[in-house]
C-alpha positions in Angstrom: 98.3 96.4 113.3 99.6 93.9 115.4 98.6 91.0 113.9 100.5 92.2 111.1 103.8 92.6 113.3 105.2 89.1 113.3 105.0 89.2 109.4 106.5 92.7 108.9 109.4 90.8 111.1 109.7 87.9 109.1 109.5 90.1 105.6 112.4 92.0 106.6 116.5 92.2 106.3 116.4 91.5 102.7 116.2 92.8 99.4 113.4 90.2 98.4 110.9 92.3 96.2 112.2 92.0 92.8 112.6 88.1 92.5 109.7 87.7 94.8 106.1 90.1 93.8 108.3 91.4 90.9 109.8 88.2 89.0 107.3 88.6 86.2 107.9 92.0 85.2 111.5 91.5 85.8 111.7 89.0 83.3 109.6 90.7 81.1 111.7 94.3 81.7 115.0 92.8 82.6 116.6 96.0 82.2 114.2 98.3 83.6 114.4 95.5 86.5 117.8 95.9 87.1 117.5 99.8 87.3 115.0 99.4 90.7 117.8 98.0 92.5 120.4 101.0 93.3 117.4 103.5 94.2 116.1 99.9 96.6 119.2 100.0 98.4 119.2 104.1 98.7 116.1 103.9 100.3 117.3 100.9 102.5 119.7 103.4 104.0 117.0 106.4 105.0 113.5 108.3 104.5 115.2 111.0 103.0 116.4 108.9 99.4 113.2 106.6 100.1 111.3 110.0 100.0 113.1 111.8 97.0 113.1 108.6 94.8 109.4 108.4 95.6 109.0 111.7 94.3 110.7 111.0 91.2 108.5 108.0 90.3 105.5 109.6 90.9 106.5 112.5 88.7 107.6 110.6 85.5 106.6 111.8 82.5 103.4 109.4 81.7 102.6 109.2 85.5 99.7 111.0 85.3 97.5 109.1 82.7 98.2 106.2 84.8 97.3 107.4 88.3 94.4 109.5 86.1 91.2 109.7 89.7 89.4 109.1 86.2 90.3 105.8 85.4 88.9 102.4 86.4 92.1 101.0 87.8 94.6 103.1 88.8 98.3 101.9 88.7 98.9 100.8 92.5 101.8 102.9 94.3 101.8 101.9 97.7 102.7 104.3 100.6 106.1 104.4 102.6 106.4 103.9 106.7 107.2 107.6 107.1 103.8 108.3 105.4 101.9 108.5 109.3 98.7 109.2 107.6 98.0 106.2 105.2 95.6 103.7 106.1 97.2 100.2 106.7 95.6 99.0 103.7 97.9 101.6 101.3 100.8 99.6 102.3 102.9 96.6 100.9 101.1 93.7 102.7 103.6 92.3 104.4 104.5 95.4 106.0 101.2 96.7 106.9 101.9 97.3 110.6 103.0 101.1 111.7 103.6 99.4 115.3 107.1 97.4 113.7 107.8 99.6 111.0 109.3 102.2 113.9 112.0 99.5 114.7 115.0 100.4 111.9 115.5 96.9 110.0 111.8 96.7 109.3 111.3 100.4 108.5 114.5 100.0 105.9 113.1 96.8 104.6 110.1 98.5 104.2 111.6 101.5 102.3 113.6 99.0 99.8 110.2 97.0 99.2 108.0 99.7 98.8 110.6 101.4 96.5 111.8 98.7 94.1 108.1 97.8 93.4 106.7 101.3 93.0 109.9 101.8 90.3 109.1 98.3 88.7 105.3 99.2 87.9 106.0 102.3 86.8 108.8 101.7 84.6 107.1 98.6 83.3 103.8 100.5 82.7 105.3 103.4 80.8 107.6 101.4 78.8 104.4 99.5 77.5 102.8 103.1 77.2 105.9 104.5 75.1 105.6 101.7 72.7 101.9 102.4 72.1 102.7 106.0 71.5 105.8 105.1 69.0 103.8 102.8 67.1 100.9 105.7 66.9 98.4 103.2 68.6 95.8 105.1 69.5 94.5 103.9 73.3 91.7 104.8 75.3 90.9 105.0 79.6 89.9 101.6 79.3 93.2 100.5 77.6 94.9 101.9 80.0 92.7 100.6 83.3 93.6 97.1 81.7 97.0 97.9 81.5 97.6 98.9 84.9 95.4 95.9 86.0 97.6 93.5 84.8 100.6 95.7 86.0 99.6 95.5 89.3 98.5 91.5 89.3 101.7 91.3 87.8 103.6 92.4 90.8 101.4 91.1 93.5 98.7 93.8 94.0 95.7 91.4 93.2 91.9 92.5 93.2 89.8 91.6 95.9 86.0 90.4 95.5 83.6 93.1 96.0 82.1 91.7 98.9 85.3 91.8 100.8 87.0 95.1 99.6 85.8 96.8 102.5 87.2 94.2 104.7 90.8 94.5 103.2 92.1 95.4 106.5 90.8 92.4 108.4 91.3 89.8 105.8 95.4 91.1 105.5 95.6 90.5 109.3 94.5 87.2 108.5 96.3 85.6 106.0 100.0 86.1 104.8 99.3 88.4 101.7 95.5 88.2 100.7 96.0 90.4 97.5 99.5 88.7 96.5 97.5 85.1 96.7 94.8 86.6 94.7 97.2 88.3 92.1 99.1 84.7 91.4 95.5 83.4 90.2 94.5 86.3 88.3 97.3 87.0 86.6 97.4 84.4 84.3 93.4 85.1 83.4 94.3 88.3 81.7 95.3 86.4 78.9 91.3 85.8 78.4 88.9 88.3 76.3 86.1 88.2 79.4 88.7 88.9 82.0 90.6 91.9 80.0 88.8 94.0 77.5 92.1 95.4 75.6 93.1 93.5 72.7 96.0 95.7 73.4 97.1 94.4 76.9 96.1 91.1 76.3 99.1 91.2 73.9 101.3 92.7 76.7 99.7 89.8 79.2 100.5 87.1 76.9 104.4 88.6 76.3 104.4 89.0 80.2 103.2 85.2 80.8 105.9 83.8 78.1 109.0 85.9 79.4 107.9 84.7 83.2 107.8 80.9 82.0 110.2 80.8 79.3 112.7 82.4 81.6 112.2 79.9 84.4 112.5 77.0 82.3 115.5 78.2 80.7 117.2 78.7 84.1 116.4 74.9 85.5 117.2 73.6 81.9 121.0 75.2 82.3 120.9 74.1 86.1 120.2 70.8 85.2 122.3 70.8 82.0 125.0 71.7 84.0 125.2 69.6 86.8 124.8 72.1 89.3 121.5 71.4 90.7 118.8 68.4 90.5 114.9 69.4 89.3 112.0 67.5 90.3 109.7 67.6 88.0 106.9 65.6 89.6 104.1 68.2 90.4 103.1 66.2 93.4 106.1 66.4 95.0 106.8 69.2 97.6 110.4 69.8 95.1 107.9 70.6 92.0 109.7 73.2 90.3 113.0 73.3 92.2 116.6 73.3 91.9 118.0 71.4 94.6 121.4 72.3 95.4 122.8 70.1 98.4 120.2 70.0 101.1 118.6 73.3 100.0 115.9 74.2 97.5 116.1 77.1 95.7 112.3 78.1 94.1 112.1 80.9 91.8 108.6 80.5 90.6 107.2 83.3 93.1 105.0 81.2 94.4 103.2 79.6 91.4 104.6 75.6 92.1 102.4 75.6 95.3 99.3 75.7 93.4 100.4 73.9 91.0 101.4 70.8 93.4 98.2 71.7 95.3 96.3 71.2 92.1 97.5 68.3 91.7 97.5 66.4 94.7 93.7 67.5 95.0 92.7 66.2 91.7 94.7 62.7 91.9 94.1 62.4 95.5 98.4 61.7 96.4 101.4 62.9 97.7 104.8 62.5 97.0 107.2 62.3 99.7 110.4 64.3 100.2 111.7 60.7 100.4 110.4 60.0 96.3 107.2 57.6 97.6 104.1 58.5 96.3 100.8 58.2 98.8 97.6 58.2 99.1 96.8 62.0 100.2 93.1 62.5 101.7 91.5 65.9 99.4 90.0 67.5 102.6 93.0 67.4 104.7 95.3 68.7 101.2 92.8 71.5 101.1 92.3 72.3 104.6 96.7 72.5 105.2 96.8 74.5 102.0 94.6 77.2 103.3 96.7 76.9 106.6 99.9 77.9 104.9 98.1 80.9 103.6 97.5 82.1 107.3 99.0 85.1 108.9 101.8 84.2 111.7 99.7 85.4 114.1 96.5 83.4 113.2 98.5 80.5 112.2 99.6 80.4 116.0 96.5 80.5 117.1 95.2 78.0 114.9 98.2 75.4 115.7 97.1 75.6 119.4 93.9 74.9 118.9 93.9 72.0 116.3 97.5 70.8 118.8 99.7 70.3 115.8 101.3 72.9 113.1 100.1 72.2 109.2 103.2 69.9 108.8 102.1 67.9 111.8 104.8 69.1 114.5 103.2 68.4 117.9 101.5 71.7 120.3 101.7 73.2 122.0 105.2 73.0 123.5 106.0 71.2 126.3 109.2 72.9 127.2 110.9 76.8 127.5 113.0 75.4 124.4 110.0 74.9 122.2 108.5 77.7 123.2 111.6 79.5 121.7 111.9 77.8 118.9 108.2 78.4 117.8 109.1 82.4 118.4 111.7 82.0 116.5 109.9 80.5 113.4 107.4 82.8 113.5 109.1 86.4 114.2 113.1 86.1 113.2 113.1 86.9 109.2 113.1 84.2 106.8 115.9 85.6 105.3 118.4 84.8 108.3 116.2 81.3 109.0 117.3 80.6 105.5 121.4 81.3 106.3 121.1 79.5 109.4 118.8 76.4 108.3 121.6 76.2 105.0 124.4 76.7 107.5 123.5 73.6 110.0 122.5 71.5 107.4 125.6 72.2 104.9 128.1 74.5 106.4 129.0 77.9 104.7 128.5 76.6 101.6 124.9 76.0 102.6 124.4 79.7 103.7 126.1 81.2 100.3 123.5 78.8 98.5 120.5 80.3 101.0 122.0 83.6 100.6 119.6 83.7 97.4 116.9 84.1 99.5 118.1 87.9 100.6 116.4 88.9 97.0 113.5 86.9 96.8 114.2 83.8 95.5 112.7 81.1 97.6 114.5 79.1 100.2 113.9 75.8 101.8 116.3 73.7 103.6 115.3 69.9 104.4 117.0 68.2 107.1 115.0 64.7 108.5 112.0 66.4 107.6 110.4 69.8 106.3 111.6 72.8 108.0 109.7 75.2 106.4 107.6 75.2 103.3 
């Protein structure tokens, strides 16, 4: 629990689920999307709406085949801060402390999170439910233990390996979000007949994967179209993917360009530099600072003491009261106001309204002489 403080910390103040675990049902259920955000912002405000929405998604009409005790894989609501009783591990990851969660920015945050996610599966799952049932398919338990599978690798809810289910706990006081970095590399294996049985949601996984990268690509085609951003489209550049918008980069993959720039800088063996020179890049030091973004604040703190040096390379430990500030800062203010205030030294307010995307998910970096945060 707290190990799993400073990371409830720098999760909260925002509105950051949809566009960040829930881009890919969002762009696959734009609509339905777009509904999760007014109950979001209810529950923001108190238990008592976070409670009542709750309710009402758990008591949809459909709702019970998918949470069926029967059925392989049950569709993944997780549990609200008011919910004393749940284990840690029934939680959204990156709020799975009870210790935080009593201060009331986290416990809103929490609330918002917990809600707009819960309201995305389930509307996403019954609207692919309703459609079987309109077109008369007939489906069975299996069909629909695929379907919430992919529902919930969909929005960041991944499957951990049998021999470390039991260790859930541990392994999410360890690393960032050990079942959202699971989820971004099996979701797009449910396309494949040995990883999802149903012929049926294999359909829905393939329309899922399409809408997720045919709306990306759309939206840095107009940006770059239009003048208003630049795209790199180098994967081994640390801009893969992104619109850059003065000194800012705005990343609205959810995650998926860090693999695939760590992908490739592993198989060619280079790097290209925020500057636009490619290098040489050893493999084991590009796998072992990989796995080091992945860490948990806590662990990652601990880890930079030891090896003297943070993943980007930025000298420890500190050698004065200032640095030791500054390194609380990084690791316990949320990223959403280190986002306005990296885009407001580096650009003024225009650099903040550009940074402001990052209040609802969408990925923020700000370079100044060199990485602030990656």
């Amino acid at each position: 629990d707290l190990a799993n403080a400073p990371r409830a910390l720098l999760a909260s103040c925002d509105l950051s689920a949809l566009l960040r675990q829930g881009m890919i049902l969002f762009t696959r259920h734009p609509i339905d999307g777009i509904k999760t955000v007014k109950p979001g912002i209810a529950a923001f405000l108190s238990d008592k709406n976070a409670a009542v929405v709750d309710n009402i998604i758990r008591s949809r009409l459909g709702m019970d085949e998918l949470v069926d005790p029967l059925l392989r894989v049950k569709l993944d609501l997780t549990a609200l801060p008011y919910k004393e009783a749940a284990m840690l591990t029934q939680y959204e990851e990156v709020f799975a402390s009870k210790l935080v969660n009593k201060l009331p920015f986290v416990r809103g945050s929490n609330r918002a999170y917990v809600t707009m996610l819960n309201d995305l599966r389930s509307r996403s799952a019954l609207n692919v439910l309703d459609q079987w049932k309109r077109a008369g398919i007939k489906y069975t338990p299996d069909d629909l233990s695929d379907l919430n599978q992919l529902i919930n690798w969909a929005s960041g809810r991944g499957t951990l390996p049998k021999a470390l289910q039991q260790q859930g706990r541990l392994l999410n006081g360890i690393f960032f979000a050990p079942k959202l970095q699971f989820s971004r590399i099996q979701f797009p294996t449910a396309i494949l007949p040995m990883v999802t049985k149903s012929a049926l949601v294999r359909r829905e996984a393939w329309k899922q994967l399409l809408s997720f990268v045919g709306a990306g690509a759309s939206v840095l085609t107009m940006a770059k179209l239009s003048g208003s951003a630049d795209i790199e489209l180098d994967p081994l550049s640390a801009d893969f993917g992104k619109m850059k918008v003065g000194s800012t980069r705005l990343d609205i993959w959810s995650g998926y360009t860090q693999y695939i720039r760590f992908a490739a800088n592993l198989a060619t063996g280079r790097r290209k530099s925020i500057y636009g020179r490619t290098y040489s890049a050893n493999r084991w030091d590009t796998l072992v600072r990989f796995l080091r973004t992945k860490e948990s604040p806590a662990v990652g703190l601990i880890n930079d003491l030891l090896v003297g040096e943070t993943y980007l390379g930025e000298d420890l430990p500190p050698k004065s009261a200032k640095s030791v500030v500054g390194q609380m800062y990084e690791r316990m203010m949320p990223l959403a106001i280190q986002d306005l205030v990296d885009g407001f030294q580096q650009d003024g307010p225009m650099g903040s309204f550009i940074s402001s995307a990052g209040i609802f998910g969408v990925g923020v970096v700000t370079y100044t002489d060199e990485v602030k945060r990656t």
